[in-house]
C-alpha positions in Angstrom: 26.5 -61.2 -156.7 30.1 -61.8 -157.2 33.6 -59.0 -156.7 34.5 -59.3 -160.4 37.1 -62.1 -159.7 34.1 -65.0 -160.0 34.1 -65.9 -156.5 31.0 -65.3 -154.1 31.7 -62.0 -151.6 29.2 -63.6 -148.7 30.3 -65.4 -146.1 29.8 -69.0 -146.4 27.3 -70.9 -143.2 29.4 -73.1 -141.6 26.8 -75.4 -139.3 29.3 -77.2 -137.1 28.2 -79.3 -133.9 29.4 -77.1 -130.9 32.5 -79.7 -130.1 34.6 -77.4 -133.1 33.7 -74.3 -131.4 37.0 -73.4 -129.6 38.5 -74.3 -132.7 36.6 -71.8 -135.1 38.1 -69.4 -132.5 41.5 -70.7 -133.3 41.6 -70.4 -137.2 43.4 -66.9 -138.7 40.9 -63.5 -138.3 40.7 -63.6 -142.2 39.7 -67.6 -142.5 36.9 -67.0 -139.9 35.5 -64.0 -141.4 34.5 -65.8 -144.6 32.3 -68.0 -142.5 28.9 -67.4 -141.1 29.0 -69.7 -138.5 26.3 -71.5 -136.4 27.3 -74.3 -133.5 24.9 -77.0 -132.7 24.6 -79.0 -129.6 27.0 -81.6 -129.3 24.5 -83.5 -127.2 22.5 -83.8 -130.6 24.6 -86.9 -131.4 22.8 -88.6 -128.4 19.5 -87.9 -130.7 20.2 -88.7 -134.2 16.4 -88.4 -135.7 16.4 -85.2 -134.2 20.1 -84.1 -135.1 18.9 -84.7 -138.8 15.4 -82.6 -138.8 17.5 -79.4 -137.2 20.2 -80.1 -139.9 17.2 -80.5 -142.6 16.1 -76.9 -141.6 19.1 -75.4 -141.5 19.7 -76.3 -145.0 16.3 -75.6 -146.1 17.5 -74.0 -149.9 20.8 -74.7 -150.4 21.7 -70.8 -150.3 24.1 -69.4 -149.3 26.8 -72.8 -149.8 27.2 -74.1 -146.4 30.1 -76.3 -144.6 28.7 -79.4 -142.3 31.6 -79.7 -139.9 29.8 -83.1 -138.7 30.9 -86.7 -139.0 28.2 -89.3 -140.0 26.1 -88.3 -137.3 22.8 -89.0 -138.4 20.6 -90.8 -140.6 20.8 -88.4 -144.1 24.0 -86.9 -143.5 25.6 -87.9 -147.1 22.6 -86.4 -148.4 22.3 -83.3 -146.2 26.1 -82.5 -147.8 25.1 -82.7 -151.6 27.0 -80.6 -154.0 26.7 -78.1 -154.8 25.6 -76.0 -152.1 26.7 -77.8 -149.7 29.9 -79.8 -148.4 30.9 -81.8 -145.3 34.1 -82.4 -143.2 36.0 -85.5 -144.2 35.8 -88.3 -141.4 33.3 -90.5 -139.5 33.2 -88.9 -136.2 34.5 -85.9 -134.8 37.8 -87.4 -133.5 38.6 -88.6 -137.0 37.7 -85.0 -138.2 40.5 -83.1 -135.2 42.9 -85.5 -135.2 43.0 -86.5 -139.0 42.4 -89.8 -140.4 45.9 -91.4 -139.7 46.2 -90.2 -136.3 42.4 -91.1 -135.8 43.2 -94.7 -137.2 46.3 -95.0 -134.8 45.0 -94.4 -131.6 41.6 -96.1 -132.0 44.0 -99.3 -133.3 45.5 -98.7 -129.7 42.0 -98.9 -128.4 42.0 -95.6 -126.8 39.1 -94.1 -125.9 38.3 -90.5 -127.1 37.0 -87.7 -124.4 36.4 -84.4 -126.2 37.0 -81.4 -124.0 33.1 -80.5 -124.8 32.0 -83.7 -123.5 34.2 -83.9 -120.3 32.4 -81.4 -119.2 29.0 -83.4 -119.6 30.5 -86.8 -118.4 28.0 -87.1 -115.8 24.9 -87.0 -118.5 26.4 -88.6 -121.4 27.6 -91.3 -119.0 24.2 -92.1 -117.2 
């Protein structure tokens, strides 16, 4: 069902890993509101089999459209994201994804090391 103009009236599913969380908070009341969003488990990444069978039931139909804010994080991700009911985040990893890809590029040239505020707070179980 569309309002007339063409353009779909329900929210569209953003499935995000849980690292963009804190951001979803940040973006304008009127962006957020035309998203239905659901956060994964960042510490999914550390399980990629597993990270692609949630994603795989999450998108069982392809209805309503839905937004992967993921990187290539698992094994079928270019195929979880197919058009047209589905689209992902540009960029490999999430870093790439919140810094953008020159930035991204930069640093990692620089060999810095990325710490997401999510993960900083695990550092003892992602590290052992």
């Amino acid at each position: 069902m569309t309002d007339g103009r063409g353009s779909d009236p329900r929210p569209v599913r953003l499935i995000a890993c849980g690292i963009f969380r804190q951001e979803f908070g940040l973006l304008e009341p009127g962006l957020r509101e035309r998203f239905s969003p659901t956060f994964m488990d960042s510490m999914l990444h550390m399980e990629p089999g597993r990270l692609d069978s949630i994603l795989r039931s999450a998108l069982p139909d392809g209805r309503p459209p839905a937004v992967l804010a993921y990187g290539d994080c698992c094994p079928h991700m270019d195929l979880l994201a197919c058009p047209p009911h589905a689209a992902r985040t540009d960029g490999v990893n999430c870093c790439e994804i919140w810094l953008g890809s020159a930035r991204y590029r930069s640093l990692r040239d620089e060999a810095v090391f990325f710490l997401m505020p999510e993960w900083a707070l695990r550092w003892e179980r992602i590290i052992k």
